[in-house]
C-alpha positions in Angstrom: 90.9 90.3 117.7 87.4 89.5 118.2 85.7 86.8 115.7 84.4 88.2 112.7 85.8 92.0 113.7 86.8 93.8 110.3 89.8 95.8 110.1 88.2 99.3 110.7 89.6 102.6 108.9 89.3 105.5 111.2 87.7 108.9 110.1 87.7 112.3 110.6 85.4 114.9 109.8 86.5 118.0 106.9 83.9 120.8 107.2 82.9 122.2 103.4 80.4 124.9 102.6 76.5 123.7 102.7 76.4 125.1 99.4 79.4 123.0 97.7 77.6 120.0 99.9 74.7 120.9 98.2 76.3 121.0 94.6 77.8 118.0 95.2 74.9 116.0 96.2 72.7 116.9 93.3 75.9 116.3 90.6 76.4 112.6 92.2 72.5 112.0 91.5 71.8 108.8 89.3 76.0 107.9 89.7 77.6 105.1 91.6 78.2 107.1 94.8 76.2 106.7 97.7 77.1 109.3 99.3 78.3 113.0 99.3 81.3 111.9 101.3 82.6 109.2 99.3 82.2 111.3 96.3 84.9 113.5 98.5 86.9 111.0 99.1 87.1 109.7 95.9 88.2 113.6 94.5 90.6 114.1 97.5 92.7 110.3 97.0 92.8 111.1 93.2 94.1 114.8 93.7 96.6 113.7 96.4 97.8 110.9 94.2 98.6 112.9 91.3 100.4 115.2 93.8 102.1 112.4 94.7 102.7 111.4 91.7 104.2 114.5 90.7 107.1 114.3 93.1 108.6 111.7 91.4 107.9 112.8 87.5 108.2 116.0 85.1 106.4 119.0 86.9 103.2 119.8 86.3 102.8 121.6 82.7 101.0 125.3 81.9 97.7 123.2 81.1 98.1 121.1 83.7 97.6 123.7 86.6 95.0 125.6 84.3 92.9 122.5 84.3 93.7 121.5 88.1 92.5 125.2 89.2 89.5 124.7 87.0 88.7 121.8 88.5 88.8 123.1 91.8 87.2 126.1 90.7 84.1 124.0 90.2 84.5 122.1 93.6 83.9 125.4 95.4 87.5 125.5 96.2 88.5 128.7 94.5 86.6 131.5 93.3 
């Protein structure tokens, strides 16, 4: 390792719809992200973690996947 190299994370790129892209950057407005993709990322890790988490605990209830498809729903992901 070089002096002063940081441990990099690689990337890829996920292609979503201009207009979610378009909905997202105008709902992060005036909020802590600085970007449309970490606003993404952020979704994605805490949607995957509760996945995760759902492995090892009680399925998801009735409300629980009602208010997961809603939230997608408003992502763009579902119509």
């Amino acid at each position: 390792m070089s002096r002063g190299s940081k441990s990099k994370t690689k990337y890829t790129t996920v292609s979503i719809p201009i207009t979610l892209y378009n909905r997202i950057k105008n709902l992060i407005q005036d909020t802590g992200f600085t970007s449309v993709s970490s606003y993404v990322t952020y979704v994605l890790r805490e949607i995957v973690a509760a996945h995760e988490e759902a492995k090892y605990s009680e399925p998801y209830t009735e409300e629980d996947k009602k208010r997961i498809i809603e939230k997608l729903r408003k992502l763009g992901y579902l119509e």
